[in-house]
Legacy VTK file of the C-alpha trace (Angstrom):
# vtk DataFile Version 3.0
C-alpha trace
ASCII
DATASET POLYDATA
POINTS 75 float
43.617 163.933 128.562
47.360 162.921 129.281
49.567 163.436 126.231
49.810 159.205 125.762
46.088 159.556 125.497
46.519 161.614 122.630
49.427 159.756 121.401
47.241 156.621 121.071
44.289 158.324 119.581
46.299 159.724 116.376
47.732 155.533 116.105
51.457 156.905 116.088
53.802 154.811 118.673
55.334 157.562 121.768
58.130 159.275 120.731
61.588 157.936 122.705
64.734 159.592 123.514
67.979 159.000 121.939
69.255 157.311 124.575
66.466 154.965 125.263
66.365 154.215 121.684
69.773 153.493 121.293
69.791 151.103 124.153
66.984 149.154 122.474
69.054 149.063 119.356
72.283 147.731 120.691
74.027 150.880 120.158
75.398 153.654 122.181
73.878 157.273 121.618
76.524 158.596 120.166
76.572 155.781 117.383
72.661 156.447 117.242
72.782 160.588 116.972
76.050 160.257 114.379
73.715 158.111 111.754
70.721 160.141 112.036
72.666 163.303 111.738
74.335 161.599 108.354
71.110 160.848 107.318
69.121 163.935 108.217
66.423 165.531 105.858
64.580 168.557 105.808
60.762 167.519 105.726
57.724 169.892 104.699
57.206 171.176 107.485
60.804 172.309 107.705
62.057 170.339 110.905
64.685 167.715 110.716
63.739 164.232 110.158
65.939 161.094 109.618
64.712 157.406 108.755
66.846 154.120 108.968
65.334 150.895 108.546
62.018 151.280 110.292
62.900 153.874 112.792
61.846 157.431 112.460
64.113 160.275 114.038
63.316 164.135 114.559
64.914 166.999 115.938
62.681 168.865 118.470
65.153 171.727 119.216
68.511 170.312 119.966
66.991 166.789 120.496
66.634 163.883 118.600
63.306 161.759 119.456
62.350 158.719 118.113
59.547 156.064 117.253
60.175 153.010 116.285
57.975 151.113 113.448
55.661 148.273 114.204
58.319 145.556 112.954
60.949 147.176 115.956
58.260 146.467 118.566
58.212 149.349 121.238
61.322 149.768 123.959
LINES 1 76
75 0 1 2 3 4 5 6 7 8 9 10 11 12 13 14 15 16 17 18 19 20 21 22 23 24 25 26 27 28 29 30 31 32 33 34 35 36 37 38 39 40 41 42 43 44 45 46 47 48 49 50 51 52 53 54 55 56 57 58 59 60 61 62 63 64 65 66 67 68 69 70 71 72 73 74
């Protein structure tokens, strides 16, 4: 089973890059990557997480991925 398989089993939308993401917001990456660092949480689990009006952000490593909410549509 291919990891978008999986993806679409648990109901959660792929997770995009920061670039890709940005582009689908009108911004550039930096603009993108400087207000998810400002807004940047520690979650439970104790990765990095950020959330801004409907989009979810997380730090895998040194990279920021993220899904977009239904409202965003996907990019």
């Amino acid at each position: 089973m291919s990891a978008k398989q999986k993806e679409a089993e648990r109901g959660g939308a792929p997770w995009v890059s920061l670039d890709r993401a940005a582009a689908h917001l009108g911004l550039n990456a930096a603009q993108l990557r400087k207000t998810l660092e400002r807004r940047a949480t520690r979650a439970a689990d104790g990765g990095t997480e950020a959330m801004v009006d409907g989009v979810r952000a997380r730090k895998f490593g040194r990279l920021w991925r993220v899904r977009f909410s239904e409202a965003w549509g996907a990019p």
